[in-house]
C-alpha positions as CSV (number, residue, x, y, z in Angstrom):
1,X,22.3,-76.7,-26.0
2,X,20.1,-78.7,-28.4
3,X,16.8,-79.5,-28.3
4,X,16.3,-81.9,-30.9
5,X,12.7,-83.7,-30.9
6,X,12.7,-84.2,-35.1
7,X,11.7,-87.8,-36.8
8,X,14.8,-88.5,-38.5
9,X,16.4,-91.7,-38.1
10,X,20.3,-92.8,-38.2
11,X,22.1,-93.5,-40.5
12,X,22.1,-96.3,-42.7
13,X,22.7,-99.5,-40.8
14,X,22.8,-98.0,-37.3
15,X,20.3,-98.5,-35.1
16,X,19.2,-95.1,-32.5
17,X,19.7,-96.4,-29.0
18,X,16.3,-95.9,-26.9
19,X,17.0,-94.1,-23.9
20,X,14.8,-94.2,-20.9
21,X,13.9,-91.3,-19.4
22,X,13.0,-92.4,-15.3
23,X,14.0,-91.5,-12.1
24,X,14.8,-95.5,-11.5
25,X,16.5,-96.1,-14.7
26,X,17.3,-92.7,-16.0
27,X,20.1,-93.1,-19.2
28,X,19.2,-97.2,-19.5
29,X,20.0,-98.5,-23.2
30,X,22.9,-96.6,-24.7
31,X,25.3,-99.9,-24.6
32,X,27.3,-99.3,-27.9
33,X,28.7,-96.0,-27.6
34,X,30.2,-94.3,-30.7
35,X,31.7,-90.7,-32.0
36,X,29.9,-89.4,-35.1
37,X,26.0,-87.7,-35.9
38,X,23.6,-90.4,-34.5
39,X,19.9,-89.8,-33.0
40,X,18.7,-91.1,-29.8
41,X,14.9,-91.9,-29.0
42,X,14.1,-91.0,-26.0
43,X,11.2,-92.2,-24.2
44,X,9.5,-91.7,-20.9
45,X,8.9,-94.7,-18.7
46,X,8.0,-92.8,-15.8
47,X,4.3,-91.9,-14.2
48,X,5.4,-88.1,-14.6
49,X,6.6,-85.8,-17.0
50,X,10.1,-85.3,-17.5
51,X,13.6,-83.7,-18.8
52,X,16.2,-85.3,-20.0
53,X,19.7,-83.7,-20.6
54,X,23.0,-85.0,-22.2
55,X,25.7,-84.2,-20.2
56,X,29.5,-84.1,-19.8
57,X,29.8,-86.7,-17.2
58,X,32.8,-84.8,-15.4
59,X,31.4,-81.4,-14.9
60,X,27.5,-81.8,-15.5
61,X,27.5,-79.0,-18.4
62,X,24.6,-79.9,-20.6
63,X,25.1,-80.8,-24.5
64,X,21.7,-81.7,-25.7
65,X,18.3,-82.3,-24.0
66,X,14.6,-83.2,-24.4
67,X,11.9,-81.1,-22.7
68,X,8.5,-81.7,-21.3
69,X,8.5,-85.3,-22.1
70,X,4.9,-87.0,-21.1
71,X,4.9,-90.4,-19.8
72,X,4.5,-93.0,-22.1
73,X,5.8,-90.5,-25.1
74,X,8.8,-90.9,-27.3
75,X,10.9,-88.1,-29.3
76,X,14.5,-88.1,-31.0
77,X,17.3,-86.4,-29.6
78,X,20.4,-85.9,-32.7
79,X,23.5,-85.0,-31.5
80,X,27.2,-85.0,-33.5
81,X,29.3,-86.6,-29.9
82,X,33.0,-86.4,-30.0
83,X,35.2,-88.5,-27.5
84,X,34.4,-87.8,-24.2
85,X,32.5,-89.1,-20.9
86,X,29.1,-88.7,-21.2
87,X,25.9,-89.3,-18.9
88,X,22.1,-88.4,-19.1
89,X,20.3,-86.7,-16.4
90,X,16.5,-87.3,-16.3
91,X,14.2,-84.7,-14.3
92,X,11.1,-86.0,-13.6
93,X,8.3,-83.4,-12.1
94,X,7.9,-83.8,-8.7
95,X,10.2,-86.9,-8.2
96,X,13.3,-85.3,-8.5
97,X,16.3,-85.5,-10.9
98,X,18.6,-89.0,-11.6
99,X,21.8,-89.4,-13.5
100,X,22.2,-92.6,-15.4
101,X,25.8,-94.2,-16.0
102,X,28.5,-92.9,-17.2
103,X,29.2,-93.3,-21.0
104,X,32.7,-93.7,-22.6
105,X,32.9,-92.8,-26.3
106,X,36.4,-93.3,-26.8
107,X,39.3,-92.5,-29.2
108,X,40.1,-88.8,-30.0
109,X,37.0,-87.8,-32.0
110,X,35.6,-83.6,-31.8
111,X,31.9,-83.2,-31.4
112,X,29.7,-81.0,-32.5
113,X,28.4,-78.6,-30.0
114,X,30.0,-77.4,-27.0
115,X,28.5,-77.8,-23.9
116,X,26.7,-74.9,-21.5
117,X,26.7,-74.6,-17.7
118,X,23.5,-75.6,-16.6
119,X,21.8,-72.8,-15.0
120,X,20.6,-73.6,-11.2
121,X,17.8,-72.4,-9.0
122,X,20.3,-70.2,-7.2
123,X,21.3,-68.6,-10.4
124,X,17.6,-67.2,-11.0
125,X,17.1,-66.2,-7.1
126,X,18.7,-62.7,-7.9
127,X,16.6,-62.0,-10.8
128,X,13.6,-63.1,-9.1
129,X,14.1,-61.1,-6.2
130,X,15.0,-58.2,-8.3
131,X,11.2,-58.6,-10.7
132,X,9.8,-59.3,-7.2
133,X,10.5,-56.0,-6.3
134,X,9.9,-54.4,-9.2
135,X,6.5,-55.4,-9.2
C-alpha cells in the first residue's frame, strides 16, 4: 500500500478531487473519475481522527491510504489508478469504519500498485496471544 501525505499537486490543468474523510460522508467528492497519476486531498470533516484507505471496491484489498488524519486537517494522497472499481473506506476512532460509493474508472487502463489484503483484528489474535504468553 501507499501512504502518500506529500504537497504535490496534479498535473497541469487537472484539478485533485477533495475527498472527505467522515463516517457520514466517507469518499464524498471524487465525481470525475479518470486512469492516470493524479493526487487526491483528503481532508477530515469528522470530530475524530481518522483512516482513510483506497480500495478495490469488489474485494476490499487496500491500494493507498492516509493515516492518523486529525479533524479539521488536510493531506494528499497520489496514486497511478488503472481501470477498475474503486471505493474509500474511512475509519474514524471510536465511530467506527464507512465505505463511500463505488467509483468506476473505466476503459482498460493498468495501474500502478497492486493492491494488499487488508489485515483484520482476527489476523493479529494469534500473534498476540502468542507475545501474551511470552511475556
Amino acid at each position: 500500500a501507499t501512504l502518500a501525505t506529500s504537497l504535490s499537486g496534479c498535473a497541469a490543468g487537472q484539478v485533485s478531487p477533495l475527498i472527505a474523510v467522515s463516517a457520514e460522508h466517507c469518499g464524498a467528492g471524487w465525481t470525475q473519475p479518470h486512469s492516470g497519476q493524479q493526487t487526491f486531498v483528503v481532508t477530515n470533516d469528522d470530530i475524530a481522527s481518522g483512516e482513510l484507505y483506497l480500495t478495490d471496491a469488489k474485494s476490499g484489498d487496500v491500494y493507498a491510504y492516509v493515516d492518523d488524519l486529525a479533524p479539521g486537517s488536510r493531506a494528499n494522497l497520489s496514486i497511478d489508478l488503472g481501470s477498475g472499481h474503486y471505493a474509500f473506506r474511512c475509519a474514524i476512532s471510536d465511530r467506527g469504519v464507512a465505505t463511500g460509493p463505488t467509483v468506476t474508472v473505466g476503459g482498460h487502463v493498468a495501474g500502478g500498485p497492486a493492491p494488499v489484503a487488508p489485515v483484520s483484528e482476527q489476523d493479529h489474535k494469534p500473534h498476540t496471544q502468542q507475545n501474551h504468553g511470552w511475556v
